[in-house]
TORKEMI-796796 format. One line per field, with one value per atom (N, C-alpha, C): residue number from 1; x, y, z; residue in one letter. Coordinates in Angstrom, 2 decimals. Each point is the difference from the previous one (the first is absolute). Layout:
num	(NUM_...)
X	(X_...)
Y	(Y_...)
Z	(Z_...)
residu	(a_...)
END
This chain:
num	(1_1_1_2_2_2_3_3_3_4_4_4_5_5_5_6_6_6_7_7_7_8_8_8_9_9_9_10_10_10_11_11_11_12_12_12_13_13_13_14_14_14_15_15_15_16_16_16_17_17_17_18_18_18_19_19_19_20_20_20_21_21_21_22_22_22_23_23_23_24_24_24_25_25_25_26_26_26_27_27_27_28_28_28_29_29_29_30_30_30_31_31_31_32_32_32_33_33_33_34_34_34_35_35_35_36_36_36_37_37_37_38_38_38_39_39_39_40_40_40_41_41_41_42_42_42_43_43_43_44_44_44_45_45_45_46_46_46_47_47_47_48_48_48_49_49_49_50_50_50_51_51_51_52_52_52_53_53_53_54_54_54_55_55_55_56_56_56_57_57_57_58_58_58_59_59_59_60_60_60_61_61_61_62_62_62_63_63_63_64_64_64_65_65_65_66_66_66_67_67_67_68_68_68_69_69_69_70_70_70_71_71_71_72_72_72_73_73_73_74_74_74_75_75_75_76_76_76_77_77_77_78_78_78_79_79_79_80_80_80_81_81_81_82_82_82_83_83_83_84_84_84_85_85_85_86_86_86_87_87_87_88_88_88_89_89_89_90_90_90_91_91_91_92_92_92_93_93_93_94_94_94_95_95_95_96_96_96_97_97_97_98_98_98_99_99_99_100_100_100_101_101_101_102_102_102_103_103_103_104_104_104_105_105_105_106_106_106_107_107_107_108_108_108_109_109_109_110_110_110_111_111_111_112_112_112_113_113_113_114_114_114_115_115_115_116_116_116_117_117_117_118_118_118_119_119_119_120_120_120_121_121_121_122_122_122_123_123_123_124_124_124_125_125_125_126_126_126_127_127_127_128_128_128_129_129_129_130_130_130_131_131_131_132_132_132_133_133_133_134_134_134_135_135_135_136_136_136_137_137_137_138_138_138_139_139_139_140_140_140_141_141_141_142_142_142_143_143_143_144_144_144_145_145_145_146_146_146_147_147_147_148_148_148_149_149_149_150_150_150_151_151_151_152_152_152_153_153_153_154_154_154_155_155_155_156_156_156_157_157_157_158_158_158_159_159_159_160_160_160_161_161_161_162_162_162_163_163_163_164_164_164_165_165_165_166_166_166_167_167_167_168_168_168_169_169_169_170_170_170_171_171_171_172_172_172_173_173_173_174_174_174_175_175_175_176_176_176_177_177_177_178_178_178_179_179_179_180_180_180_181_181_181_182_182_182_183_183_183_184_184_184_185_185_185_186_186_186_187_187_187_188_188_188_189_189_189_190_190_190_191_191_191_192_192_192_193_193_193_194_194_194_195_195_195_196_196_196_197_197_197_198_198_198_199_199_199_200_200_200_201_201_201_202_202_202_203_203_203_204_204_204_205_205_205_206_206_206_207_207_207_208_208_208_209_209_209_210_210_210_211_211_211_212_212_212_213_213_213_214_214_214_215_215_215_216_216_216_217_217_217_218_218_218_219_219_219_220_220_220_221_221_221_222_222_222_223_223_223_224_224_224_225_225_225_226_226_226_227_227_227_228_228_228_229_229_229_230_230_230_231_231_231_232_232_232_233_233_233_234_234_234_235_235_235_236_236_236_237_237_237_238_238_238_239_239_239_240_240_240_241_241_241_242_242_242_243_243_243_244_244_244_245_245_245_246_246_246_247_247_247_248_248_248_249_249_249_250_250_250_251_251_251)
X	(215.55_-1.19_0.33_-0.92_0.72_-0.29_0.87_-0.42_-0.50_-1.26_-0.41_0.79_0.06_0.78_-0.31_1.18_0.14_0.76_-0.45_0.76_1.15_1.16_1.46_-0.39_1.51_-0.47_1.04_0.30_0.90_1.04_0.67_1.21_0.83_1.45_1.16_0.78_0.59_1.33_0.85_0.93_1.09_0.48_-0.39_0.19_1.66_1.01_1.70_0.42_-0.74_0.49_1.64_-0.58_0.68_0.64_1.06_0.43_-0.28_-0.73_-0.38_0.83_0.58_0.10_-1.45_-0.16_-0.65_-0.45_-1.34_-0.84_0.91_-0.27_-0.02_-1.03_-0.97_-1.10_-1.33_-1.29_-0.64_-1.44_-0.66_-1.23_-0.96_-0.76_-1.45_-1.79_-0.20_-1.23_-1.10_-0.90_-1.24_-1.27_-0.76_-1.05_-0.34_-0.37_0.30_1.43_0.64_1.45_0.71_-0.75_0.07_-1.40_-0.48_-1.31_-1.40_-0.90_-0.79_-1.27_-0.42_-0.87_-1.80_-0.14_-1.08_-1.02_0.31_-1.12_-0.62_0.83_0.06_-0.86_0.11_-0.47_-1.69_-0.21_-0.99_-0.90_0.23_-0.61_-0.09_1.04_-0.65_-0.68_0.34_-1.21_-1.82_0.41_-1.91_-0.02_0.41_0.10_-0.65_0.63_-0.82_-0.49_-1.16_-1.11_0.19_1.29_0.51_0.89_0.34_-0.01_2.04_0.22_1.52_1.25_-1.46_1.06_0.45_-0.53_0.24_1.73_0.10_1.08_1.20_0.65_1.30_-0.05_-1.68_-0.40_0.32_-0.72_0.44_1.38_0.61_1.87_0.91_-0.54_0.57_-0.10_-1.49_-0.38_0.64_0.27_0.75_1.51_0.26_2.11_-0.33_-1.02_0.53_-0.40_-0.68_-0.48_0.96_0.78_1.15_1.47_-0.43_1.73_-0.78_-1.46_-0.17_0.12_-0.21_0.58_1.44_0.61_1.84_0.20_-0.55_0.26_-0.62_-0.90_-0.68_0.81_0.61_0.56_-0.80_-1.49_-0.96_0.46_-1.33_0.72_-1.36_-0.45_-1.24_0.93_-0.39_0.04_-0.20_0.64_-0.28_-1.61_-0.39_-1.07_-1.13_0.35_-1.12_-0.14_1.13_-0.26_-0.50_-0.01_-0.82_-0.94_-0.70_-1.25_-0.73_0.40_0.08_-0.21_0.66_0.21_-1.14_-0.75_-0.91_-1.21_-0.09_-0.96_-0.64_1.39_0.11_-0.76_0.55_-0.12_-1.54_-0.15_-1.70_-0.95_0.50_-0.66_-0.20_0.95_0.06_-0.57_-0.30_-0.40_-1.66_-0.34_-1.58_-0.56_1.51_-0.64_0.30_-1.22_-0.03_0.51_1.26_0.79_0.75_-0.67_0.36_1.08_0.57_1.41_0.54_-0.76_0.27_-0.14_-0.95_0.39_1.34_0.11_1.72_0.77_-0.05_1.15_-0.02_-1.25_0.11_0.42_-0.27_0.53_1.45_0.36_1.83_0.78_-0.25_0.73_-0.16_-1.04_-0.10_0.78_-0.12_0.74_1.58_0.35_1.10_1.09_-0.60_0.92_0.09_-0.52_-0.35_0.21_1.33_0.08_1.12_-0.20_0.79_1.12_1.44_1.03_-0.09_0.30_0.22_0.61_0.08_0.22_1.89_0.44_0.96_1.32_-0.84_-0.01_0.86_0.04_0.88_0.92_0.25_1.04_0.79_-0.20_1.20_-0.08_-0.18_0.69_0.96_-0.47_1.00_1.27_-0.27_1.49_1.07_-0.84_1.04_0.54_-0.74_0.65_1.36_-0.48_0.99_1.07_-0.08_1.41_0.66_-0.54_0.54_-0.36_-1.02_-0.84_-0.54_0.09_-0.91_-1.09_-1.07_-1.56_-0.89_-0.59_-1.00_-0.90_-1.28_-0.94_-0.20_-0.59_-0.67_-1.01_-1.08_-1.36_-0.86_-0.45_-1.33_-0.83_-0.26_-0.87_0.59_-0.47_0.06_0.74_0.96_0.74_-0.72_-1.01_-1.10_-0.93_-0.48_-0.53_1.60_0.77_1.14_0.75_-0.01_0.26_-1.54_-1.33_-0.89_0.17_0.01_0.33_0.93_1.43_0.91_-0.11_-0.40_0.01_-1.25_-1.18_-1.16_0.86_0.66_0.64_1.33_0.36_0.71_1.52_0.45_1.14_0.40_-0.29_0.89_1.49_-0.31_1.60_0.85_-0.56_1.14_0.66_-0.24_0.21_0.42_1.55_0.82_-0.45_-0.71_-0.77_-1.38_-0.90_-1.65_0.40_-0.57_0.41_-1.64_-0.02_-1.55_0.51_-0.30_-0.05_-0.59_-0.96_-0.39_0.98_1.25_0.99_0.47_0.14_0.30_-0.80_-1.22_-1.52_-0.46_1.02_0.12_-0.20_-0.57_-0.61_1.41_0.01_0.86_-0.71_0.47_1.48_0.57_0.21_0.37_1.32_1.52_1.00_0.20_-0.48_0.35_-0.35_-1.05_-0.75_1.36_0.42_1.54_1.05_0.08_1.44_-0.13_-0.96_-0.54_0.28_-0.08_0.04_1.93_0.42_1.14_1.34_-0.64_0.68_-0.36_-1.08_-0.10_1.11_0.09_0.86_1.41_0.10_1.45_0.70_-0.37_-0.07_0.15_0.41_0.26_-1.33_-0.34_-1.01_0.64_0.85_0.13_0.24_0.91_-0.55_-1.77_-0.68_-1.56_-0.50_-1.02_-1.10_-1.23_-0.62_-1.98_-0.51_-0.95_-0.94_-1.27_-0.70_-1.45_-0.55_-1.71_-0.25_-0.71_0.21_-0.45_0.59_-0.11_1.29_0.15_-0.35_-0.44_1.47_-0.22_0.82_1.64_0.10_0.95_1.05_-0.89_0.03_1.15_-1.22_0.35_1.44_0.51_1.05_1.36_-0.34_0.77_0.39_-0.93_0.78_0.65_0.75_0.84_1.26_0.14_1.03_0.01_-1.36_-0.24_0.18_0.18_-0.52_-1.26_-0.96_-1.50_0.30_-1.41_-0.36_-1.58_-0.21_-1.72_-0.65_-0.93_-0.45_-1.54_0.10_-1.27_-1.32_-0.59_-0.92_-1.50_-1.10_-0.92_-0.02_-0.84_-0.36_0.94_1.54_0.80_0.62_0.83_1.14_0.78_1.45_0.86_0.04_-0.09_-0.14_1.09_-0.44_1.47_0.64_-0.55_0.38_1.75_-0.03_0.93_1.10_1.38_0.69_-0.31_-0.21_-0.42_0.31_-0.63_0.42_1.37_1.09_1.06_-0.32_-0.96_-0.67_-1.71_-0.09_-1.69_-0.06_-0.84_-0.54_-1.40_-0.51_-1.01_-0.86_1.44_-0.17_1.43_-0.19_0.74_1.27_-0.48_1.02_0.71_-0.61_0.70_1.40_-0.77_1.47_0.68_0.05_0.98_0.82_-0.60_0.82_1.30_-0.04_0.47_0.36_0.01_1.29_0.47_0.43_0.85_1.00_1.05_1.36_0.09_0.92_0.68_0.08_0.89_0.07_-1.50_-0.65_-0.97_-0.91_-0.07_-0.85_0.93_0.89_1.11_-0.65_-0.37_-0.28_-1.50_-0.73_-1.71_0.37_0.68_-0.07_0.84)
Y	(67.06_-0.04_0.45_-0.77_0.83_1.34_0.24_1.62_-0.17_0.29_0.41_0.69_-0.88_0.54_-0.79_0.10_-0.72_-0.61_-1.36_-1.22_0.30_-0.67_-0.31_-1.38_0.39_-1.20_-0.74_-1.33_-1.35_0.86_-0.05_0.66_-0.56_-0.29_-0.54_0.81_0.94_0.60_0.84_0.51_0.66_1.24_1.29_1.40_-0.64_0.01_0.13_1.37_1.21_1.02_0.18_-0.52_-0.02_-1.46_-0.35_-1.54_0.60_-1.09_-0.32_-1.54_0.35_-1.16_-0.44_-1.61_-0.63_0.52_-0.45_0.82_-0.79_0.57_-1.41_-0.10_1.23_-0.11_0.60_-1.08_0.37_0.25_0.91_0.79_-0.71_-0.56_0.13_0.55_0.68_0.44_-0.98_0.13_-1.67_0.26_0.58_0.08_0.37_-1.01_0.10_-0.55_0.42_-0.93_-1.03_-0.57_-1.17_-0.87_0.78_0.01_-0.25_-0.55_-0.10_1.19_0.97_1.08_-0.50_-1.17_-0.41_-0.37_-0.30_0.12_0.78_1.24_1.08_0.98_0.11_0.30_-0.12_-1.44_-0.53_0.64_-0.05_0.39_1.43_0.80_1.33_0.91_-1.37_0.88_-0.57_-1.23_-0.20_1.31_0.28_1.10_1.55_-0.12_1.24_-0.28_-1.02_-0.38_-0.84_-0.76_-0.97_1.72_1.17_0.36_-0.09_-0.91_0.04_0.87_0.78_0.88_1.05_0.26_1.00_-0.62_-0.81_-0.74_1.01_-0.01_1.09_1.45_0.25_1.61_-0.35_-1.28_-0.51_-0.04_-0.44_-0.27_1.31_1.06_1.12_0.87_-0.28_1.21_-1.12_-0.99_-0.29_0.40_-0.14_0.36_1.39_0.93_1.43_0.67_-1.06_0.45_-0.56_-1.20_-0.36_1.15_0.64_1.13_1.21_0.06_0.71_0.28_-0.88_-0.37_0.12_-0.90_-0.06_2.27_0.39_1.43_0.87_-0.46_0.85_-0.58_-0.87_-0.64_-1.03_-0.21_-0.78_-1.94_-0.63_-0.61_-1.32_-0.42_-1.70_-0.98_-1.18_-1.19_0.56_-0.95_-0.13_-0.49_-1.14_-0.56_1.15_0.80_1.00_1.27_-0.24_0.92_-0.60_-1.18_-0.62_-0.11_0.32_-0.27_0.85_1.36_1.30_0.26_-0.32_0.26_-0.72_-0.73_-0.94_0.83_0.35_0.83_1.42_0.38_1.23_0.07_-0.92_-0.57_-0.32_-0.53_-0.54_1.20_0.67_1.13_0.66_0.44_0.95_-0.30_-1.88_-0.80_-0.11_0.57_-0.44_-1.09_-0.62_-1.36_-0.09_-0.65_0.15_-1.50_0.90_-1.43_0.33_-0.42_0.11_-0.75_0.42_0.49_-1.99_-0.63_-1.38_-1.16_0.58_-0.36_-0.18_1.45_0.25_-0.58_-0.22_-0.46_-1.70_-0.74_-0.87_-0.38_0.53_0.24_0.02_0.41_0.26_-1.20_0.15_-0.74_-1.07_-0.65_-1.59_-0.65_0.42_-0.54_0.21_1.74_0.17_-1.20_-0.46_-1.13_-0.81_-0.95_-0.99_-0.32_0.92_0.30_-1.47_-0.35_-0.91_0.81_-0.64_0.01_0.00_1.24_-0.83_-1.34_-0.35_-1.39_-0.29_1.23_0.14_0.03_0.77_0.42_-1.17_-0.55_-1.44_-0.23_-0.67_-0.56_1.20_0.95_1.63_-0.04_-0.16_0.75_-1.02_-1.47_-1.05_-0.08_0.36_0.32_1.19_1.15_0.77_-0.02_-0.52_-0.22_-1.20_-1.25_-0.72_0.47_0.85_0.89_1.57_-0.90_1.36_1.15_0.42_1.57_-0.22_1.41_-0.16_0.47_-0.46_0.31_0.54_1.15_0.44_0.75_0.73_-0.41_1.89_1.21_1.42_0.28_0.16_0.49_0.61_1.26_0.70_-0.36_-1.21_-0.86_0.24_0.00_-0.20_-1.45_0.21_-1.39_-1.51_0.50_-0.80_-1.18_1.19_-0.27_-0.76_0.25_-0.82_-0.98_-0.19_-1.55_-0.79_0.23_-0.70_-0.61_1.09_-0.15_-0.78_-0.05_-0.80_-1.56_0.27_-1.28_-0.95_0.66_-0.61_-0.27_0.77_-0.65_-0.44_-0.77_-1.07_0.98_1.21_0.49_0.62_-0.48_0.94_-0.58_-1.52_-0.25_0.24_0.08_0.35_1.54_1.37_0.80_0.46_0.50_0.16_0.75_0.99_0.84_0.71_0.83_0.27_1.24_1.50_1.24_0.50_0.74_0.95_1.45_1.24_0.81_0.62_-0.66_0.64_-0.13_-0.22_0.00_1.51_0.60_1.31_1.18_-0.58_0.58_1.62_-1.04_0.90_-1.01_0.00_-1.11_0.41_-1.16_-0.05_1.21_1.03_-0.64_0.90_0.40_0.51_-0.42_0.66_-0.54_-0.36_0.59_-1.06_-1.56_-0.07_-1.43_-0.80_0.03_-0.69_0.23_1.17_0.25_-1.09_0.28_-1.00_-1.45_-0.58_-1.30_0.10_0.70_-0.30_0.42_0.72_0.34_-1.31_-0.90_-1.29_-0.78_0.15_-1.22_0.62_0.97_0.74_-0.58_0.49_0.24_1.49_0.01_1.51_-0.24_1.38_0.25_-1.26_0.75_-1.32_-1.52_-0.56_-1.04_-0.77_0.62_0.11_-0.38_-0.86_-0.06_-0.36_1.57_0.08_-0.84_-0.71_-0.79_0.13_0.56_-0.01_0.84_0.00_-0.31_1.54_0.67_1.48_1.16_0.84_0.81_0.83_0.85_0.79_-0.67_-1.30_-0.25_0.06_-0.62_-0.05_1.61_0.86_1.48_-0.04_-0.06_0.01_-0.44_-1.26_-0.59_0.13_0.41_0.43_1.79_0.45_1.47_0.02_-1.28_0.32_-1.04_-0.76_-0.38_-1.35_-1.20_-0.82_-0.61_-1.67_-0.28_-0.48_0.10_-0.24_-1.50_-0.50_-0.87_0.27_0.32_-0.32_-1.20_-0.76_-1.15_0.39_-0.18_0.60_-1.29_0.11_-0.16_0.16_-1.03_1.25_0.95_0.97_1.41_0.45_0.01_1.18_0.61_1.05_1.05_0.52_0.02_0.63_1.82_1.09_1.10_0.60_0.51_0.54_1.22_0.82_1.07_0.07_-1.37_-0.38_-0.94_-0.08_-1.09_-0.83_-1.04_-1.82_-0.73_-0.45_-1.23_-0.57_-1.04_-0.39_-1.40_-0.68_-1.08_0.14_-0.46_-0.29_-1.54_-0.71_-1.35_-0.19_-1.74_0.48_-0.85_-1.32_-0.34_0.09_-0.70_-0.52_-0.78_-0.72_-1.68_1.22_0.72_1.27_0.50_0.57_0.67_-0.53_-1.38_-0.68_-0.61_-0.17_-0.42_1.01_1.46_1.08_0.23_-0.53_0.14_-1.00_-0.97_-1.08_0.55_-1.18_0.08_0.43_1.12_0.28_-1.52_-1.10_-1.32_-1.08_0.60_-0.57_0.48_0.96_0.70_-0.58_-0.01_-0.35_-1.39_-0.90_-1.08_-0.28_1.00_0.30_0.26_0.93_0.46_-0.81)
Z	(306.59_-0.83_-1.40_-1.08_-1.69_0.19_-1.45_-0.37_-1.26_0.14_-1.32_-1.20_-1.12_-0.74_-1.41_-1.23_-1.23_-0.09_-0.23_-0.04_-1.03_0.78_-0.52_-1.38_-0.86_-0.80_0.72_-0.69_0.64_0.00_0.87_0.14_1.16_-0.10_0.83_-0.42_0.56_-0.17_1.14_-0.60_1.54_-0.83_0.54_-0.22_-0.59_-0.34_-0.54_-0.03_0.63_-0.73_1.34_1.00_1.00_0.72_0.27_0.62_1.55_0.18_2.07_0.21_1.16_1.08_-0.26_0.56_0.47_1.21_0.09_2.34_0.60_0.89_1.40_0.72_-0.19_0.65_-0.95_-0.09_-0.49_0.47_-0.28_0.68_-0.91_0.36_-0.54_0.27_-0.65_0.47_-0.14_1.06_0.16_-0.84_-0.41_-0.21_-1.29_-1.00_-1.14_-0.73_0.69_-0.46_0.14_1.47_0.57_-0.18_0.64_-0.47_-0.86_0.01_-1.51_1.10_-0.41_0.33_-0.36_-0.87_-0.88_1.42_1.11_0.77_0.70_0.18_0.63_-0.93_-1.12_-1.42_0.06_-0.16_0.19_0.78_1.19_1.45_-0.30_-0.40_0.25_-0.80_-1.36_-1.03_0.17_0.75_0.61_0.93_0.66_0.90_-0.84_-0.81_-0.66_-1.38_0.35_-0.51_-1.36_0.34_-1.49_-0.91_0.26_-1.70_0.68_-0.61_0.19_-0.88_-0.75_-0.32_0.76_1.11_0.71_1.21_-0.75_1.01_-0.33_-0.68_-0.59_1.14_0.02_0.86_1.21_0.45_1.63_0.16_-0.78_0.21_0.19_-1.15_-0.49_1.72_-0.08_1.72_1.24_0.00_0.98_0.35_-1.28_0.03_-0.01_-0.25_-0.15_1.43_0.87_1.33_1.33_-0.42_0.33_-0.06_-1.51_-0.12_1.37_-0.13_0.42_1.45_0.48_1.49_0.34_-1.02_0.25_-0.18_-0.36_-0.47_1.33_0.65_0.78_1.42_0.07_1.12_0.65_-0.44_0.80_-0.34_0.32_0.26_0.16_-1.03_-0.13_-0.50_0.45_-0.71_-1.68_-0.58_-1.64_0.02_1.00_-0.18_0.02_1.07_0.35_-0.83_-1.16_-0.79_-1.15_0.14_-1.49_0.68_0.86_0.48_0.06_-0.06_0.04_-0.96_-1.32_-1.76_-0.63_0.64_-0.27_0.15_1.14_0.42_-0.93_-0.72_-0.05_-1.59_-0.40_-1.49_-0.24_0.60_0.16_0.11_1.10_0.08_-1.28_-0.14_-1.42_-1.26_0.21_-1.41_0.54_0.74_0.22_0.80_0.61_0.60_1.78_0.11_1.69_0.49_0.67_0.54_1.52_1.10_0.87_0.83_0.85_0.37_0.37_0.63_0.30_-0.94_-1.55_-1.23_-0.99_0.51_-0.90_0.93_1.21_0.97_-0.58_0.05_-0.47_-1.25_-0.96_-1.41_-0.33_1.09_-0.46_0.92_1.22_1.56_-0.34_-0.18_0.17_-1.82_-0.77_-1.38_-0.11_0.60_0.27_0.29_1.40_0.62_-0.26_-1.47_-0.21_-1.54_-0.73_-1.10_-0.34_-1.56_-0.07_-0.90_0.32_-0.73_-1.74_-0.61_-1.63_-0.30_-0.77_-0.14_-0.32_-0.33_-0.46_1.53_1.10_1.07_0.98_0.30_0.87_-0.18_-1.39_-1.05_-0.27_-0.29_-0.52_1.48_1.47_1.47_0.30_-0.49_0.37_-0.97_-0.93_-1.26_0.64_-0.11_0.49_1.37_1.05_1.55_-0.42_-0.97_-0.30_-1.09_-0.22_-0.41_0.77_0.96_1.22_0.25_-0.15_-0.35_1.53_1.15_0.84_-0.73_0.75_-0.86_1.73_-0.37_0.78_-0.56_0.83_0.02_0.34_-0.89_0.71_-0.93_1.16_-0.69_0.95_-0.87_0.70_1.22_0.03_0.41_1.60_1.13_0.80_0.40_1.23_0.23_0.28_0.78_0.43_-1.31_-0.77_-1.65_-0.38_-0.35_-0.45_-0.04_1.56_0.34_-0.49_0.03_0.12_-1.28_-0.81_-1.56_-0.47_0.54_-0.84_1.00_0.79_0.61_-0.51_-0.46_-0.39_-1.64_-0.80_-1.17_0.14_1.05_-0.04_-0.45_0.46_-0.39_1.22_0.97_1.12_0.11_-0.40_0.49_-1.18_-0.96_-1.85_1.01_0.95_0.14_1.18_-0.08_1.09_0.51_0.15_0.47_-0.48_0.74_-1.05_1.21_-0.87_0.65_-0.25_0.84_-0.14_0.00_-1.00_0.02_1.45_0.92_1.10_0.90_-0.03_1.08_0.04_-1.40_-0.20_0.06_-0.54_0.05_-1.56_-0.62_-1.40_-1.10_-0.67_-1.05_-1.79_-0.25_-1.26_-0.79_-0.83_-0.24_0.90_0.87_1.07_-0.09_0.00_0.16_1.19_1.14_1.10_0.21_-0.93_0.06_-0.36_-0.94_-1.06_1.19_0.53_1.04_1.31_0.32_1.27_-0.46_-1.00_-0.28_-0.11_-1.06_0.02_1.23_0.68_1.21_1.23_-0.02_0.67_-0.46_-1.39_-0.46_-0.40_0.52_0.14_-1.77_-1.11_-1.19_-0.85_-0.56_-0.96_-1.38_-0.35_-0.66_-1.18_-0.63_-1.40_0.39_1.09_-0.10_0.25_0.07_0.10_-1.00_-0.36_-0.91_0.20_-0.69_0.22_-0.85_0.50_-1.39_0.36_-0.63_-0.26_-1.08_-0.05_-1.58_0.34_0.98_0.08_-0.60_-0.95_-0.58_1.19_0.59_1.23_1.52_0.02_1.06_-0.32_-1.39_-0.85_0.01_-0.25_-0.23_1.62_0.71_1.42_0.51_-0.56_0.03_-0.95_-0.85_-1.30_0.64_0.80_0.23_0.77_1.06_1.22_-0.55_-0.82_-0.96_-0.13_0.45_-0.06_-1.49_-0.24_-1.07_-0.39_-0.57_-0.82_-0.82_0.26_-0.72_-0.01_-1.63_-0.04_-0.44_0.66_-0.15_-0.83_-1.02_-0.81_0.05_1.03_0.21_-1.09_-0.36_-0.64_0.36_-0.93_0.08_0.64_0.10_0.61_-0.74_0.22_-0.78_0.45_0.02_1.00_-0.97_0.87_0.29_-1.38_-0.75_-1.30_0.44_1.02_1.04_0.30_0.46_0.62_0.00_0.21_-0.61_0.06_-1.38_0.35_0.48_0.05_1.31_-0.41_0.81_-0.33_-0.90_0.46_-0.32_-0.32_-1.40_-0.14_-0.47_0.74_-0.50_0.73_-0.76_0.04_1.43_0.39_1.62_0.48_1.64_0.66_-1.14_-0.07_-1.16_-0.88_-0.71_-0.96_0.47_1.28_0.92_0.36_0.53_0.98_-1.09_-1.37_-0.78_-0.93_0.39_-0.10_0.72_1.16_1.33_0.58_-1.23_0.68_-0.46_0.19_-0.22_-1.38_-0.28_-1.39_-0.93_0.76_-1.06_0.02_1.02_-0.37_-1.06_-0.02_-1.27_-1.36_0.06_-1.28_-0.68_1.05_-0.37_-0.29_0.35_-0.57_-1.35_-0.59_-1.43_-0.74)
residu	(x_x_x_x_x_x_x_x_x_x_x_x_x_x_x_x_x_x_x_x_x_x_x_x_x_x_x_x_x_x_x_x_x_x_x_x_x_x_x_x_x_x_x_x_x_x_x_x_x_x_x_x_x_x_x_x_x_x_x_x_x_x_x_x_x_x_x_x_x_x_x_x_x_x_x_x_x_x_x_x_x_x_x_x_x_x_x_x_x_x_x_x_x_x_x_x_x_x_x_x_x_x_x_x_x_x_x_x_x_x_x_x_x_x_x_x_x_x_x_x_x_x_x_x_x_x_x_x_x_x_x_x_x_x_x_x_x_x_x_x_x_x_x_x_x_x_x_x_x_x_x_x_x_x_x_x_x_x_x_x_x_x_x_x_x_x_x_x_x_x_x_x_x_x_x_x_x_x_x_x_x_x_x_x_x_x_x_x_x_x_x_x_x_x_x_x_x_x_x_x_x_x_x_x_x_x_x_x_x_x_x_x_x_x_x_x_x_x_x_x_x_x_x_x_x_x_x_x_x_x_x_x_x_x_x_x_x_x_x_x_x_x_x_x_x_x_x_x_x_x_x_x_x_x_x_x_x_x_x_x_x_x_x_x_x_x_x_x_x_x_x_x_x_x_x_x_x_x_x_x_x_x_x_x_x_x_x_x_x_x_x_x_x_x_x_x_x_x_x_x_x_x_x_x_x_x_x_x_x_x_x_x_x_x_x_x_x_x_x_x_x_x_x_x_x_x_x_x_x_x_x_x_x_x_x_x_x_x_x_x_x_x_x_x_x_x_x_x_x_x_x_x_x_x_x_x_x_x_x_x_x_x_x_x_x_x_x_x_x_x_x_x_x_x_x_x_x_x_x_x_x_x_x_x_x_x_x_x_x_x_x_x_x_x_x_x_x_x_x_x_x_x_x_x_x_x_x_x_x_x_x_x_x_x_x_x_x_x_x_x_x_x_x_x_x_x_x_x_x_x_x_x_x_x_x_x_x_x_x_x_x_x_x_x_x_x_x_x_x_x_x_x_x_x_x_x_x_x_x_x_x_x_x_x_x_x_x_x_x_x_x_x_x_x_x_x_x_x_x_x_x_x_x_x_x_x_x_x_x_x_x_x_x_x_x_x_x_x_x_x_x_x_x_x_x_x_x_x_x_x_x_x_x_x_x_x_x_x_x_x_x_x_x_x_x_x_x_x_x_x_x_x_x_x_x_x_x_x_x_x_x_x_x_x_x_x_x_x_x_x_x_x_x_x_x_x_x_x_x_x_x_x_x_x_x_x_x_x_x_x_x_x_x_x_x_x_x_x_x_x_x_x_x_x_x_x_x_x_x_x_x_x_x_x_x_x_x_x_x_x_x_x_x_x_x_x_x_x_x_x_x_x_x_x_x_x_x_x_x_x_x_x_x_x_x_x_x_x_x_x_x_x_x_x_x_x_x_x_x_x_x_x_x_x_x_x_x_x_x_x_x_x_x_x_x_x_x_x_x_x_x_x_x_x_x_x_x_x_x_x_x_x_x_x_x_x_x_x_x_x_x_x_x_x_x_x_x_x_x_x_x_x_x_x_x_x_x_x_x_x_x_x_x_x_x_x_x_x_x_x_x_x_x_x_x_x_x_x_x_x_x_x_x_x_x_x_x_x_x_x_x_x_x_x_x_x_x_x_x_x_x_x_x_x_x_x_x_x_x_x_x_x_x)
END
């Protein structure tokens, strides 16, 4: 899902302060980054009574009730905590919204999200220059297949991972270990992509490489080292991880 934030300007570039190998394996996060969120959006700002500005508050109390769980050891669906965050939010804003409202509000748009447009074309480039490409997100496994299979990307992805296998939500380093210990991989040959600064963080602290996909309204985190890669889709990146002589012959 986005993170509320301040939009990036046009930007394509590659951190140089440091030379990386090329991945061999690349992570992508679904929701929002694969993702277009604009119906999900929709739905849950009728939910609390059209004022969609309160959407950023719904997002913010979901991921911080998510760390909060991964911290306490417990243990919901992502869904049931946006359903939960929905609830909570409303409450606090004056509006009466009962419990099979918000369930509807989130569940049924959730599964039914379309691909950015950019989204197809950048999974089929980089699989055709040899990149494994998979698939970890918050989202429950169940929610995930429904999702990439309703946007036409299950087969672009050698694999789709659910944080509920581990039962610790990103950025959780086990979420990242679990994926790359499936695919029997070392942290640096690895690469995170998504448009969350937060997951990035997550992945960038166990020695992964970053790519931020600047999405509207996002911002990768200044906290923390930048990402290895910022652009502003799919087509951006894959064209920054082809071949050394292929780039030669772009410029």
């Amino acid at each position: 899902m986005d993170e509320p934030g301040i939009a990036q300007p046009s930007t394509i570039e590659l951190d140089q302060k440091t030379a990386m190998d090329k991945p061999k394996a690349i992570i992508f996060d679904v929701n929002e980054t694969l993702l277009d969120l604009a119906p999900l959006k929709a739905s849950v700002g009728k939910a609390l009574d059209g004022r969609e500005e309160l959407l950023p508050l719904w997002f913010s109390t979901m991921l911080h009730y998510s760390l909060v769980e991964t911290l306490t050891g417990n243990y919901h669906s992502f869904g049931e905590i946006g359903i939960a965050a929905l609830m909570m939010v409303a409450k606090t804003q004056g509006i009466e919204l009962q419990y099979e409202d918000a369930k509807t509000a989130i569940v049924a748009p959730i599964r039914s999200l379309p691909p950015h447009q950019d989204v197809a074309a950048g999974l089929q480039s980089l699989s055709e220059n040899g990149f494994r490409l998979v698939s970890l997100t918050n989202s429950s496994t169940e929610i995930a297949e429904t999702q990439l299979g309703h946007a036409g990307l299950t087969d672009l992805l050698e694999k789709r991972y659910s944080v509920e296998s581990v039962k610790k939500y990103k950025p959780h380093p086990e979420t990242y270990r679990m994926v790359m210990n499936d695919l029997g991989v070392r942290p640096e040959e690895v690469l995170m992509v998504a448009t969350h600064a937060w997951d990035l963080a997550g992945a960038k602290s166990i020695g992964l490489q970053t790519a931020f996909i600047a999405r509207p309204g996002t911002s990768f985190y200044p906290n923390v080292a930048k990402p290895d890669y910022v652009v502003n889709d799919l087509a951006a990146l894959a064209k920054l991880l082809r071949e050394p002589e292929s780039n030669e012959k772009d410029k």
